[in-house]
N, C-alpha and C positions, 0 to 999 in steps of 0.2 A: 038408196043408202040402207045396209043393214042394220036393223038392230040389233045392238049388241050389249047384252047385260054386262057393267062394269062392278059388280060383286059391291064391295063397299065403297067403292070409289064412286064418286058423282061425277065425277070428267074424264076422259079417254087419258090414262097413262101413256107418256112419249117416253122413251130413258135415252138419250146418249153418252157415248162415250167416241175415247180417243182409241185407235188398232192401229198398229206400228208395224209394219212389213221390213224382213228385212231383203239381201239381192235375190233370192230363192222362194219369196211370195212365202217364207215364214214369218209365223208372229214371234216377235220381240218386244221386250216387255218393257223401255221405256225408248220415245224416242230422241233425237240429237245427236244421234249419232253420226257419222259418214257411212252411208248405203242404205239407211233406214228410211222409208216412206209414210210419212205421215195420213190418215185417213179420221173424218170425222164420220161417226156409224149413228143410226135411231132405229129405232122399233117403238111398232105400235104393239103396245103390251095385248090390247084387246084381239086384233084381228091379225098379229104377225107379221103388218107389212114393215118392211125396212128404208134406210136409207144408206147407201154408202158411198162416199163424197172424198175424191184425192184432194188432198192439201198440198204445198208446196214447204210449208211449213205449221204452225199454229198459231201465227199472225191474225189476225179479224179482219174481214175485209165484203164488204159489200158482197159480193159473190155469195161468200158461204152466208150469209146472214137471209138473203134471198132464196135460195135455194133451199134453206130449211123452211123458211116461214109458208114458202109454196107447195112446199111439200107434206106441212101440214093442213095445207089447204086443200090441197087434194085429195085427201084424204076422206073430206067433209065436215070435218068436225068443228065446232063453234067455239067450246068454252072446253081448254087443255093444259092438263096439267104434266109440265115438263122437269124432268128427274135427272140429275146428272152427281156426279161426288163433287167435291170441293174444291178439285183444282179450280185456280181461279179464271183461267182463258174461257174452258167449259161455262165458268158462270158466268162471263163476260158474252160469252155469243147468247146462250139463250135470254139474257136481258135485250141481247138490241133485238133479238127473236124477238121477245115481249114487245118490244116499243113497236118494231114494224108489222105485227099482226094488227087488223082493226077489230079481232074476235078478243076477247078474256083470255090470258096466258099466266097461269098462274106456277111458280117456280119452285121446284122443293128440289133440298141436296139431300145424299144419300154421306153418309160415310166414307172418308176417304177408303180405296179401298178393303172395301166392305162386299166381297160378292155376296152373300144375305139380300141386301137389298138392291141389288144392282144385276137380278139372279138372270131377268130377262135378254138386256142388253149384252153382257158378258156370255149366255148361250149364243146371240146371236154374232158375236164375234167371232168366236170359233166357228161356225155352220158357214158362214159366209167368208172366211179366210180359206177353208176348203172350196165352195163354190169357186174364186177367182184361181185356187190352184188348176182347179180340175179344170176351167172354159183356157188359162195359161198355158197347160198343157196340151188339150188341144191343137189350140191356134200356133204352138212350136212347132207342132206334129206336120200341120196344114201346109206354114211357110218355111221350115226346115234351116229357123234359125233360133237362140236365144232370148225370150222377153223377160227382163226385169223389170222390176217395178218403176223403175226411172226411164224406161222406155214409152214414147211418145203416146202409144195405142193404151197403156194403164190403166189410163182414169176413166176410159172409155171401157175396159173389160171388169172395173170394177162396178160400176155402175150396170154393166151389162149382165153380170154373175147375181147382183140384186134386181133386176128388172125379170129375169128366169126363174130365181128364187118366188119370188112373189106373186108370179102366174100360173106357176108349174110346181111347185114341190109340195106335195098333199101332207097335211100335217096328220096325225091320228084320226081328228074326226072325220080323216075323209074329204077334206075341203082343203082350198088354197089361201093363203092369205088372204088374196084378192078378191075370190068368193065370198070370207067373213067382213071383207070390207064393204066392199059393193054390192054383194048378196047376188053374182050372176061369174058365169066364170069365164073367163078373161078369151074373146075371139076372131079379135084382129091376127092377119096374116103374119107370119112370122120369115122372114129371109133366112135359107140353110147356112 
């Protein structure tokens, strides 16, 4: 595990938020709509790595509660403190977060939006709504048909545009998220 100085923070900052696809893997800005793809997103403020997680709705549902709490455990980290604004589904999942971590999960909101304090998360939506553009367009390229976000392969290219991001995309200092997490850079085999 790296160490990594959290500046005035005593426990590793998590932020999530809600990113809303609409048929063309653009962001739109709230969802419920018809064509609109719901996505729950995290970053780790410290070391940049992310989460990006298709929803079918923003329902709570064991799945996503799982999935985040594991993922902060992969992470390494013991005692975290998780940021999200006020809507209230957001404060709804990271409570059962709370409850099904057996590490310290302590909860702060931000400002409905408020990008100021939300300044991490909200980059990382934009950076990674490009990511699943750019592996989307690709793979249209490949199989020589149309993938919208309602298309079966999705949650898998969305997950997959963050699992690249976090291995491979060298931030300024030079290192990868992955590097500032685990202090070693990422070199299991990868399939073209």
């Amino acid at each position: 595990k790296a160490t990594v100085d959290y500046g005035a923070d005593k426990h590793p900052r998590l932020e999530f938020d809600y990113m809303f696809l609409g048929s063309n893997a653009e962001l739109v800005e709230d969802g419920g709509q018809a064509g609109v793809e719901t996505f729950l997103c995290g970053i780790d403020r410290a070391s940049g790595c992310g989460m990006c997680l298709q929803l079918p709705d923003k329902k709570i549902n064991e799945y996503v509660i799982s999935t985040i709490a594991s993922w902060i455990d992969s992470l390494g980290h013991q005692e975290v403190v998780v940021y999200s604004d006020k809507e209230v589904v957001c404060q709804a999942v990271l409570k059962l977060v709370r409850d099904k971590r057996t590490k310290p999960t302590f909860i702060k909101h931000s400002p409905r939006y408020s990008p100021q304090t939300k300044g991490a998360i909200e980059s990382y939506i934009g950076h990674i709504q490009g990511q699943i553009r750019t592996i989307r367009l690709n793979a249209e390229e490949k199989l020589g048909r149309h993938i919208t976000p309602t298309h079966a392969m999705f949650p898998w290219l969305a997950r997959h545009a963050e699992f690249c991001k976090t291995r491979f995309f060298r931030k300024a200092t030079g290192r990868t998220a992955y590097e500032d997490a685990f202090n070693e850079q990422y070199s299991s085999v990868m399939l073209p």
